[in-house]
VEXDREN-2710 file (C-alpha; in Angstrom, 1 decimal):
% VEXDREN-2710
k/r/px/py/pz
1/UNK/-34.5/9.3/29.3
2/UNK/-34.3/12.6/29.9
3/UNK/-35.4/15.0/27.1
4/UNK/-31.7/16.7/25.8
5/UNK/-30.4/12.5/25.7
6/UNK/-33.6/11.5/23.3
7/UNK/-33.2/14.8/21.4
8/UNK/-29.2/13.5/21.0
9/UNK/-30.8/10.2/20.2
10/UNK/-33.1/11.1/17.6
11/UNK/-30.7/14.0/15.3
12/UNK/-28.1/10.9/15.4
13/UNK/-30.9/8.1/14.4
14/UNK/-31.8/10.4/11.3
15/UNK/-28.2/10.2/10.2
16/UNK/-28.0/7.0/10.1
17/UNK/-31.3/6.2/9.0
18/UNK/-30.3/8.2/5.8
19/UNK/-26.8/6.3/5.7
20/UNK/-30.2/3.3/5.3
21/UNK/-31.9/5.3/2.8
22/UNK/-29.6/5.5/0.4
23/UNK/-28.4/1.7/0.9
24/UNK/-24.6/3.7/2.1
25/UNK/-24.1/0.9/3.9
26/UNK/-25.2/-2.0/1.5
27/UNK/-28.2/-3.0/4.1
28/UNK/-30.4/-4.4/1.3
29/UNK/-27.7/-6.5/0.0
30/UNK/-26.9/-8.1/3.4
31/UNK/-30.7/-7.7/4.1
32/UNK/-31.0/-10.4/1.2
33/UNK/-28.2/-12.1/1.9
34/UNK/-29.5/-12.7/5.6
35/UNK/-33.3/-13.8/4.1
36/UNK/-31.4/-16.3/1.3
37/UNK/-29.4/-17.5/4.6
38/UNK/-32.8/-18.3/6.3
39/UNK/-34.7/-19.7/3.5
40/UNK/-32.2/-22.2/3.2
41/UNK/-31.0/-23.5/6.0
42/UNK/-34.8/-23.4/8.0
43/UNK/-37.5/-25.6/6.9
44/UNK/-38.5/-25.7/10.3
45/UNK/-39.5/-23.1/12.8
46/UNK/-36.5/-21.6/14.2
47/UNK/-35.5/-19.5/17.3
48/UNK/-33.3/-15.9/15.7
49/UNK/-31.4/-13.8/18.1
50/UNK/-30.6/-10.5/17.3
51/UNK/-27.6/-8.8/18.9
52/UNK/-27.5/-5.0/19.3
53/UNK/-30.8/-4.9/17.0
54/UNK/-31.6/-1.2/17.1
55/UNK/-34.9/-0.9/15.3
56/UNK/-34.7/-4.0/13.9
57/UNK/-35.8/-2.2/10.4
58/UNK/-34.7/-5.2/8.7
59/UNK/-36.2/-8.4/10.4
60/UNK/-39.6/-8.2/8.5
61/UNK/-38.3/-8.3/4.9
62/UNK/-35.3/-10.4/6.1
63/UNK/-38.6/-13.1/7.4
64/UNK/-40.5/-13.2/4.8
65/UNK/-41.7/-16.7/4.0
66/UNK/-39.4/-17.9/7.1
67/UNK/-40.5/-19.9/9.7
68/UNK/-39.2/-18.3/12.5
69/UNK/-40.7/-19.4/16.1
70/UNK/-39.2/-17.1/18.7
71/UNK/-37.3/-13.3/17.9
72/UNK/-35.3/-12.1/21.0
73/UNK/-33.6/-8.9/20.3
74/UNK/-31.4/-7.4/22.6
75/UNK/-30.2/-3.9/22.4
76/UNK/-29.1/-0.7/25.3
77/UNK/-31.5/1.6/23.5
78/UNK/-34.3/1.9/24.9
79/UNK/-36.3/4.5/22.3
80/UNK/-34.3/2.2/19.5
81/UNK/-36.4/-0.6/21.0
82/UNK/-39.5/0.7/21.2
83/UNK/-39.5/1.6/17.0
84/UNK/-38.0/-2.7/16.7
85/UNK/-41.7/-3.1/18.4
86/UNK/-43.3/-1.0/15.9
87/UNK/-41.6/-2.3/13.0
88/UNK/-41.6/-5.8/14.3
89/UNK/-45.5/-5.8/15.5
90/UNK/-47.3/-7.8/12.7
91/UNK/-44.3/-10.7/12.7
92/UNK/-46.2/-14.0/13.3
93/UNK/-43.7/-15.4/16.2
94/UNK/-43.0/-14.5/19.0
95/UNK/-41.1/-11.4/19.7
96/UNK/-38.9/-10.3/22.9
97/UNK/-37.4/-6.7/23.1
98/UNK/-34.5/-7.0/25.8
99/UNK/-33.4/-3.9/27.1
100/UNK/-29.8/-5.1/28.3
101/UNK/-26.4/-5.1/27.6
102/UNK/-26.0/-7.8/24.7
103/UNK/-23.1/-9.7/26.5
104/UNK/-24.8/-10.0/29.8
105/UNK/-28.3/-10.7/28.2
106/UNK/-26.4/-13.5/26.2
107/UNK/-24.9/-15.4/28.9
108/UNK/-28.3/-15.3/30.6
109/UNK/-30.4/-17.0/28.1
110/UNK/-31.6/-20.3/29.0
111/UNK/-33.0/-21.4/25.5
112/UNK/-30.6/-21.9/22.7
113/UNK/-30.9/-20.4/19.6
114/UNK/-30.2/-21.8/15.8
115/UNK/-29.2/-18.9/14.3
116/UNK/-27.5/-15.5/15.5
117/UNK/-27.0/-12.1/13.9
118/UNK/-25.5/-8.8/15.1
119/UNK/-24.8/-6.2/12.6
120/UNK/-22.5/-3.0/12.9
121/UNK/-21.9/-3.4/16.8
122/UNK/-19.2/-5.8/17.8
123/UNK/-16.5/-3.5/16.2
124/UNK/-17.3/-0.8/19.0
125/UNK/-15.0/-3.4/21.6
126/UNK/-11.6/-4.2/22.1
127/UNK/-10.4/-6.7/20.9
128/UNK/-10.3/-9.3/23.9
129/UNK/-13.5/-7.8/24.6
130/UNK/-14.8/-9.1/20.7
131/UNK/-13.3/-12.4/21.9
132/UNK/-15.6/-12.4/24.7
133/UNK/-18.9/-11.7/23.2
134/UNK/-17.9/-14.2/20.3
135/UNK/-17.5/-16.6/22.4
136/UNK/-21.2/-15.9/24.2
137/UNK/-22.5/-16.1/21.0
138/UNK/-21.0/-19.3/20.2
139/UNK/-22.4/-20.7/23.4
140/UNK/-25.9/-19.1/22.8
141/UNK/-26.3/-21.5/19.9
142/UNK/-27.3/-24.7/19.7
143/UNK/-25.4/-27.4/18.0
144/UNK/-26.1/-27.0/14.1
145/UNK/-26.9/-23.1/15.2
146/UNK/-25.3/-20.3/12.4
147/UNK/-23.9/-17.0/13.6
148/UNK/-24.1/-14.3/10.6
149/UNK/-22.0/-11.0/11.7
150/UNK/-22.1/-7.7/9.8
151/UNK/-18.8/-5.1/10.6
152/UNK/-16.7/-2.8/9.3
153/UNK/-13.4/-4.0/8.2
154/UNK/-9.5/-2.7/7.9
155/UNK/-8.2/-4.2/4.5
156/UNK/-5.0/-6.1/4.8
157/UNK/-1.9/-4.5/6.4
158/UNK/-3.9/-1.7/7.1
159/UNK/-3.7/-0.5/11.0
160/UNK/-6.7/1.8/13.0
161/UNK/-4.8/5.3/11.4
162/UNK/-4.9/3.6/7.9
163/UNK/-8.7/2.8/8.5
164/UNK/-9.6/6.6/9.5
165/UNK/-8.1/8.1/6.9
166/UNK/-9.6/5.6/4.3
167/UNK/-13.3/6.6/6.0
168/UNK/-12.6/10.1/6.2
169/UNK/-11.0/10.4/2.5
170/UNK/-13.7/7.9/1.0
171/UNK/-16.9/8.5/2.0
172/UNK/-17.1/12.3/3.3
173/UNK/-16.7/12.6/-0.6
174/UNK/-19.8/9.9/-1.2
175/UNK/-21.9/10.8/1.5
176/UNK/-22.4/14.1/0.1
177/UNK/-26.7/14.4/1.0
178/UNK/-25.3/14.7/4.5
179/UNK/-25.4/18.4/5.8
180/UNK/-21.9/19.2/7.6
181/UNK/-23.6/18.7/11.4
182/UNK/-24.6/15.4/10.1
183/UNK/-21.0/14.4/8.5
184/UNK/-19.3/15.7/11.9
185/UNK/-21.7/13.1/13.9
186/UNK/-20.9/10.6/12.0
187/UNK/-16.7/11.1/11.9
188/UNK/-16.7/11.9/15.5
189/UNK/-18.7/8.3/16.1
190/UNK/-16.3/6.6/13.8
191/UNK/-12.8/8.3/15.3
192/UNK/-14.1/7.9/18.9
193/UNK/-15.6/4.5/18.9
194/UNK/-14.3/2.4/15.9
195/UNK/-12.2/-0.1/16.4
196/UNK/-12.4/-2.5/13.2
197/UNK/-10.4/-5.5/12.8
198/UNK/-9.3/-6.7/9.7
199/UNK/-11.0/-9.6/7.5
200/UNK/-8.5/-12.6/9.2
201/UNK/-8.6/-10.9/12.6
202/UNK/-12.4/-11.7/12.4
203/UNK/-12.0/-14.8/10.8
204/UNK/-9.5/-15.6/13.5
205/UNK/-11.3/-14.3/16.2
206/UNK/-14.4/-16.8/15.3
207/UNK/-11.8/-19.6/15.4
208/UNK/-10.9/-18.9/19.2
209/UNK/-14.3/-18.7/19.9
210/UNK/-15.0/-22.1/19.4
211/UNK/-16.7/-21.8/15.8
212/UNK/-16.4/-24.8/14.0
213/UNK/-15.9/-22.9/10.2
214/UNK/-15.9/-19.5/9.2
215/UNK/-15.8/-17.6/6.3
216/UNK/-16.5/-14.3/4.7
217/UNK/-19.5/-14.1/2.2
218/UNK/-19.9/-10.8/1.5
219/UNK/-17.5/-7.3/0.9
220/UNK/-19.5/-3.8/0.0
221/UNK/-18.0/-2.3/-3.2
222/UNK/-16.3/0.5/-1.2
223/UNK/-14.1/-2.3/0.8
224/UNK/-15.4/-0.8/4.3
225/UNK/-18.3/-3.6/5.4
226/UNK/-18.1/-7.2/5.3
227/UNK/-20.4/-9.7/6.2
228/UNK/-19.0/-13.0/8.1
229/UNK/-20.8/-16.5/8.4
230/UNK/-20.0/-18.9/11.4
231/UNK/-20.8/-22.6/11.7
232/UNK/-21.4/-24.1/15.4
END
């Protein structure tokens, strides 16, 4: 990486890692949610794959007291990887830090794994293209194996305009601790690269990927994020 790409990288990780900070995007309630999840369905150890994990900032309070075996995260940052190691480094399992695009590093794996998350990723794709990866996930689990997925979400009847405007109107006003460089990372991110699909589209879209159930567990109070569960 040369050094104006990390310098890029870094200004826009310290956005979003005070979008973290101040909990703008309800991480410690999905963060529970998630560790609840684990507690409950594990009483064995338990291979967790991680799609598009970033730093994976959450994993170690999301594992606490849970017997996971094997961690394999997979993400196309490589500095974002290399902070997952840090914060990752005194898990007791194993821990793999793929450096890959998540859809070929999913249909690649040879060991199946019982339980999936990706958070704040999948929404980046086209729609057939969310199909797709769904669908690798599905197959990257085993047979009882959970896939938990995190994304932003239109509400109903509302199309990708109706979304922006929502974003822009809503939280430009709440996130108001971000300087006006900061704010203009974030919207041009979010009006360049957001393609949200609404609560049944995801629903749906789970269905057609071979998912036996699905259902939504989780809305933020702002009605922007909503976290999905789906049952091999």
């Amino acid at each position: 990486m040369d050094a104006a790409a990390l310098n890029q990288f870094q200004q826009q990780w310290a956005t979003y890692g005070k979008l973290v900070s101040e909990n703008s995007l309800s991480h410690r309630e999905v963060t529970g949610i998630l560790h609840t999840t684990l507690v409950d369905e594990f009483a064995l150890p338990f291979n967790f794959l991680d799609i598009a994990c970033g730093d994976a900032s959450i994993m170690p309070e999301a594992f606490l007291d849970v017997p996971v075996r094997h961690y394999h995260g997979i993400d196309l940052s490589q500095p974002a990887l290399e902070l997952a190691a840090a914060n990752l480094d005194k898990l007791p399992c194993e821990v793999d830090l793929d450096h890959r695009d998540f859809f070929e590093a999913l249909t690649s794996r040879t060991e199946y794994a019982d339980a999936a998350w990706c958070s704040l990723s999948i929404h980046h794709l086209e729609t057939d293209n969310k199909l797709d990866v769904l669908k690798a996930i599905r197959d990257a689990l085993g047979s009882s194996g959970i896939f938990l997925l995190y994304e932003p979400t239109r509400i109903d009847g509302e199309d990708r305009t109706g979304y922006l405007e929502r974003f822009q109107q809503t939280n430009h006003q709440l996130w108001d601790y971000l300087s006006k460089s900061e704010w203009g990372q974030i919207w041009d991110h979010v009006s360049t690269c957001d393609y949200p699909e609404s609560a049944a589209d995801w629903l749906e879209l789970g269905k057609k990927a071979g998912f036996s159930s699905g259902q939504q567990i989780f809305k933020d109070s702002t009605d922007f994020y909503r976290l999905f569960r789906f049952n091999d």
